[in-house]
RODO-2510 file (C-alpha; in nm, 4 decimals, decimal comma):
residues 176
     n   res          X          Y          Z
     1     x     0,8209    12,8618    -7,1433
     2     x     0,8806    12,5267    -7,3370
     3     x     0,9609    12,2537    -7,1147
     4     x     1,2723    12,0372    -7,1687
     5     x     1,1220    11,7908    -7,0281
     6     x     0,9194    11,7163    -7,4100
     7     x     1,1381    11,4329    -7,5906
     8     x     1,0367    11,1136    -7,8186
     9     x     1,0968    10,7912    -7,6545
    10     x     1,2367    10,5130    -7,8747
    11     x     1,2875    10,2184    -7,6197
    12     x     1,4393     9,9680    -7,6976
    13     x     1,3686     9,7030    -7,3811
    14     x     1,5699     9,4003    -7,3476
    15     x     1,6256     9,0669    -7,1451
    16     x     1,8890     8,9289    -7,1142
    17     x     2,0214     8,6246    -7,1858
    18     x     2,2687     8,3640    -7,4301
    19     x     2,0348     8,2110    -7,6212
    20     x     1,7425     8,3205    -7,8078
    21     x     1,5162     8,2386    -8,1092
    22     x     1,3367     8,5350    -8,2682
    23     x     0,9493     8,5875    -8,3430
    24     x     0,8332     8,8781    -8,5852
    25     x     0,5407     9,0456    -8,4605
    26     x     0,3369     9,4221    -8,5049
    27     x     0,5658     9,6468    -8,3000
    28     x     0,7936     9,4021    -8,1300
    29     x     1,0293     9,1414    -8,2025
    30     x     1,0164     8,8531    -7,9227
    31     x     1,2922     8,5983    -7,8336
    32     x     1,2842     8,2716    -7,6700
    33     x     1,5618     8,1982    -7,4616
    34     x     1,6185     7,8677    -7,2811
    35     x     1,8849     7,7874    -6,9899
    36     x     1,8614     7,4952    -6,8045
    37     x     1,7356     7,6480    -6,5090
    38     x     1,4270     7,8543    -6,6834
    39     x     1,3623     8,0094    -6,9919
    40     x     1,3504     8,3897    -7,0538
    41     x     1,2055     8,6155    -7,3529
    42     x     1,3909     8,8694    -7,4852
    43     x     1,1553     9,1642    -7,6357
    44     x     1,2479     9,4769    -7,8648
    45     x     0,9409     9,7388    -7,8551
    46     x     1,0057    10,0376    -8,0841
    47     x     0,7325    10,3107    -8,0671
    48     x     0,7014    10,6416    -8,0274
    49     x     0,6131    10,8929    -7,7259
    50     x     0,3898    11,2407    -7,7992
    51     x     0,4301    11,4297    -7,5026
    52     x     0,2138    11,7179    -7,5654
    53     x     0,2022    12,0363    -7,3082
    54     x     0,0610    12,3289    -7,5336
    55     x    -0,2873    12,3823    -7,6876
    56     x    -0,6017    12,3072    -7,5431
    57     x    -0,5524    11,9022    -7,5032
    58     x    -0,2151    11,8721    -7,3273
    59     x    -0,1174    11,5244    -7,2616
    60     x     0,1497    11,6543    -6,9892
    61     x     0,1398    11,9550    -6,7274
    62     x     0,3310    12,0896    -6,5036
    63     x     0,2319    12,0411    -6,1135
    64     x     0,4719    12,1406    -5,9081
    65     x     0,6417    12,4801    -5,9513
    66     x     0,9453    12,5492    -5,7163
    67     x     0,9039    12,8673    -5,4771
    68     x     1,3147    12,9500    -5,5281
    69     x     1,4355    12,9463    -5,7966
    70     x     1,7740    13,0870    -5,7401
    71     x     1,8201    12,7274    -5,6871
    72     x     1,9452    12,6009    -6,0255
    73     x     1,7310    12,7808    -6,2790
    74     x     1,4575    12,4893    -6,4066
    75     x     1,5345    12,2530    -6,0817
    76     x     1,2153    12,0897    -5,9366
    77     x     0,9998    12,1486    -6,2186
    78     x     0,7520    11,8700    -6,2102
    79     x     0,5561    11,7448    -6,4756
    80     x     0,2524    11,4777    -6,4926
    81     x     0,1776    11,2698    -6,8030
    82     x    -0,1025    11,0767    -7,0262
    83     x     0,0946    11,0665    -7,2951
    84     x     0,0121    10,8396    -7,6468
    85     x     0,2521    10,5541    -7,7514
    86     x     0,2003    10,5257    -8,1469
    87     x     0,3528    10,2848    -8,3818
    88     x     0,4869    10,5023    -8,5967
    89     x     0,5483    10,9244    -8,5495
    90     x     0,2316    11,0841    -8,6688
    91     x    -0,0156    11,1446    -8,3949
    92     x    -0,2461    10,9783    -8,6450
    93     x    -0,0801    10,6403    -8,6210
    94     x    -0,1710    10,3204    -8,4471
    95     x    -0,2451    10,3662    -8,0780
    96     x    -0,0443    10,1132    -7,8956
    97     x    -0,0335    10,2336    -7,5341
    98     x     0,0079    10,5336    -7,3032
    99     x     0,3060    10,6923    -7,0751
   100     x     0,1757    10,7288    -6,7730
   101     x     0,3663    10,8694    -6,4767
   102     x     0,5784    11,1866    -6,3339
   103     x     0,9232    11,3752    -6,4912
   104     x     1,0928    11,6362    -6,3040
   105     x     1,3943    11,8934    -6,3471
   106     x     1,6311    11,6921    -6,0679
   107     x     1,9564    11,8366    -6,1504
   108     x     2,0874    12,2076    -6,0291
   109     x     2,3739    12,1939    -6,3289
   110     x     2,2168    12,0706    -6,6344
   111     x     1,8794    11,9341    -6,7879
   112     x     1,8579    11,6218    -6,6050
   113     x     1,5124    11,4922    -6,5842
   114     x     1,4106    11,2042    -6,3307
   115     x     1,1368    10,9829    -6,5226
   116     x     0,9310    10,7564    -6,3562
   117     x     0,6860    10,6256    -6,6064
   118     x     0,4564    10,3032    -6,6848
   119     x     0,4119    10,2497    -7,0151
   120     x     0,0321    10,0429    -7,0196
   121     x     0,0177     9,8478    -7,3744
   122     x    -0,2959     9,7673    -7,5266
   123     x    -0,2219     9,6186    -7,8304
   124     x    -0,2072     9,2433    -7,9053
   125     x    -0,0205     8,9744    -7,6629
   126     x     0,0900     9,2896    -7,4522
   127     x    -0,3034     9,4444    -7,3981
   128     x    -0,3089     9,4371    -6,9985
   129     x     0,0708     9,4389    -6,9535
   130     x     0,2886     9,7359    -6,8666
   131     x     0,6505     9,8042    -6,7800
   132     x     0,7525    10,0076    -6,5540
   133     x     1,0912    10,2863    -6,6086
   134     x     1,3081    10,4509    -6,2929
   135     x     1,5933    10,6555    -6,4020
   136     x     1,7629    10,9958    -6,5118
   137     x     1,6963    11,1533    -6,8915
   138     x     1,9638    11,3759    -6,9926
   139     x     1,6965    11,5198    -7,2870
   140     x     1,9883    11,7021    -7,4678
   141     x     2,1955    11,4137    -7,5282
   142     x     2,1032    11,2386    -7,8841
   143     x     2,0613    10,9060    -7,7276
   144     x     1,9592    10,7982    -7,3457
   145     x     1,9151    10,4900    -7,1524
   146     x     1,7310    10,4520    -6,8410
   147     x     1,6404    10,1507    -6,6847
   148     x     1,3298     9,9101    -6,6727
   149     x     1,2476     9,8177    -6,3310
   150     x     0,9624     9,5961    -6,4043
   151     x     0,6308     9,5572    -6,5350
   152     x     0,3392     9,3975    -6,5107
   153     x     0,1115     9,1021    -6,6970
   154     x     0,3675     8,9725    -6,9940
   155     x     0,5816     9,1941    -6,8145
   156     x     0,5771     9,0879    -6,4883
   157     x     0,9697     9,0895    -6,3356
   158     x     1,0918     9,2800    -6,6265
   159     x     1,4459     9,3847    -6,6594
   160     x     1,6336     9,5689    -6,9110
   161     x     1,7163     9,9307    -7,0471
   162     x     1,4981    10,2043    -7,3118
   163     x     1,6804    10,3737    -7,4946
   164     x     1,5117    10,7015    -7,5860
   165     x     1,6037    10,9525    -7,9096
   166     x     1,4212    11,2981    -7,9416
   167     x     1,2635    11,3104    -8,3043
   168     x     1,1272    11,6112    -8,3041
   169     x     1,0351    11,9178    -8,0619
   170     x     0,9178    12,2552    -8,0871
   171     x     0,9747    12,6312    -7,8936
   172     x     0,6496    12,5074    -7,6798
   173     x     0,7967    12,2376    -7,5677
   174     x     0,6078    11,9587    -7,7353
   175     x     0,7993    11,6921    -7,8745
   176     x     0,7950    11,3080    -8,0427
***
């Protein structure tokens, strides 16, 4: 059975603040801001997520399988992940970080997934950092935002949203 939980993530994470100046850089785009209190950085990352759970190198499986499921169909389907973060969609792509973390089936009336995922970067000024995402992915819906919670190195007391965009999918339930 293909798992719904299979979507591409294009996140989009943000900080927020009035006033920024703008670095170019490999996947991101950093801003400075300045208050008088303290000053912030806004970042833009914009890669994409291969969540894999066919063939014989899955990158997600399922670990939990409900004992009812008269219960809403799909509902407490639970899936691990490992999954690649590339810079652009091939598989074959630059290697910028992994998804690590659980998704599960947590609604009884529709395909609402509850992600809670890490994304560890290992690429340039973020190598070491991660940031860390708590929230609900409606995986039918073209676009979806969940929140970032926080993070860790660069990202330590991150705040923002991803925004997340399924690029492509198949019957197995693999996706970009």
């Amino acid at each position: 059975m293909a798992s719904f939980a299979s979507q591409t993530f294009l996140i989009i994470f943000t900080l927020f603040s009035p006033f920024f100046i703008t670095i170019n850089g490999g996947f991101s785009i950093q801003s400075i801001v300045t208050s008088t209190k303290r000053m912030e950085k806004m970042t833009h990352l914009h890669f994409y997520f291969h969540d894999t759970i066919s063939g014989k190198h899955p990158t997600a499986m399922q670990i939990i399988k409900p004992h009812n499921r008269s219960a809403g169909g799909l509902f407490g389907i639970t899936f691990m992940a490992d999954d690649p973060l590339t810079e652009k969609p091939k598989s074959s792509s630059k290697l910028v970080g992994r998804a690590q973390g659980i998704y599960a089936l947590a609604s009884q009336h529709d395909v609402g997934l509850l992600m809670v995922m890490n994304f560890a970067f290992f690429e340039g000024t973020y190598n070491g950092s991660a940031l860390s995402i708590l929230g609900r992915n409606e995986i039918f819906h073209d676009v979806r935002e969940m929140p970032v919670v926080g993070g860790t190195g660069i990202f330590r007391f991150a705040r923002g949203y991803a925004l997340a965009k399924t690029v492509w999918s198949n019957q197995k339930g693999d996706a970009i």
